[in-house]
C-alpha positions, 0 to 999 in steps of 0.5 A, spaced: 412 471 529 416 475 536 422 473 539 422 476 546 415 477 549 414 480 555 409 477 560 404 480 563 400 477 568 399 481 575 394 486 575 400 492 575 404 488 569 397 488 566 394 495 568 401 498 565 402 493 558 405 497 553 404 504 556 411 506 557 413 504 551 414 509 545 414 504 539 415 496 539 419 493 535 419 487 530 420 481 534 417 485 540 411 483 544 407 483 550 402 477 552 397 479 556 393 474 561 388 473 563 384 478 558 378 477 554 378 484 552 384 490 551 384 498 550 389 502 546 388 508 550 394 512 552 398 509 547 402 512 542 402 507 536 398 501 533 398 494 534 397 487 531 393 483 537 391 476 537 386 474 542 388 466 544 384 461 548 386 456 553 390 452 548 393 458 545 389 457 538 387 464 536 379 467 536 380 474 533 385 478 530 387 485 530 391 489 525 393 495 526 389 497 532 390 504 532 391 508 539 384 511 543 380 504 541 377 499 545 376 491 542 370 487 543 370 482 549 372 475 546 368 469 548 373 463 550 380 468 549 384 467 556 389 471 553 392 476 548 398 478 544 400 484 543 406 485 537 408 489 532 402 493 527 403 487 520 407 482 524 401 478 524 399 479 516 407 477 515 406 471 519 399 469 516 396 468 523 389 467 522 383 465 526 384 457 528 392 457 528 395 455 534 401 458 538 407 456 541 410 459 547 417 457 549 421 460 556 428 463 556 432 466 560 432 474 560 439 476 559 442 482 564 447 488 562 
């Protein structure tokens, strides 16, 4: 599915998600926690998003969620992952699957 997910978990890191950037790659990603709700406003390309419950099982999905929208508030999601427009249709996520996340160092030029 994605192999660098960024993490945002502090107000600013969450406030600014993927703002900054002008496109995310395959393999790209950023997990918002904790959410229960996102919008696209100000961003300048869809996205495919997966809201997860504390288990990391997926509750709803989004693809391509165009930008200048807002999604519904989902009960029980803790979390969300943002990734690429289609990666999730590529990997057939669904509702009910569970997610893996493992930790790596981040690499510095």
């Amino acid at each position: 599915m994605a192999l660098q997910v960024r993490v945002a978990d502090t107000p600013r890191t969450r406030r600014i998600g993927l703002l900054k950037h002008e496109s995310l790659e395959r393999g790209e990603g950023l997990w918002i926690y904790p959410t229960q709700a996102i919008h696209t406003f100000g961003m300048r390309f869809p996205i495919d998003v997966a809201f997860l419950d504390r288990r990391l099982r997926v509750k709803r999905v989004y693809h391509g969620l165009a930008p200048f929208r807002l999604t519904t508030l989902v009960w029980g999601a803790q979390s969300v992952l943002e990734l690429a427009s289609g990666s999730l249709a590529e990997t057939g996520t669904a509702i009910g699957d569970e997610l893996q996340f493992s930790l790596c160092e981040e690499q510095t030029g």
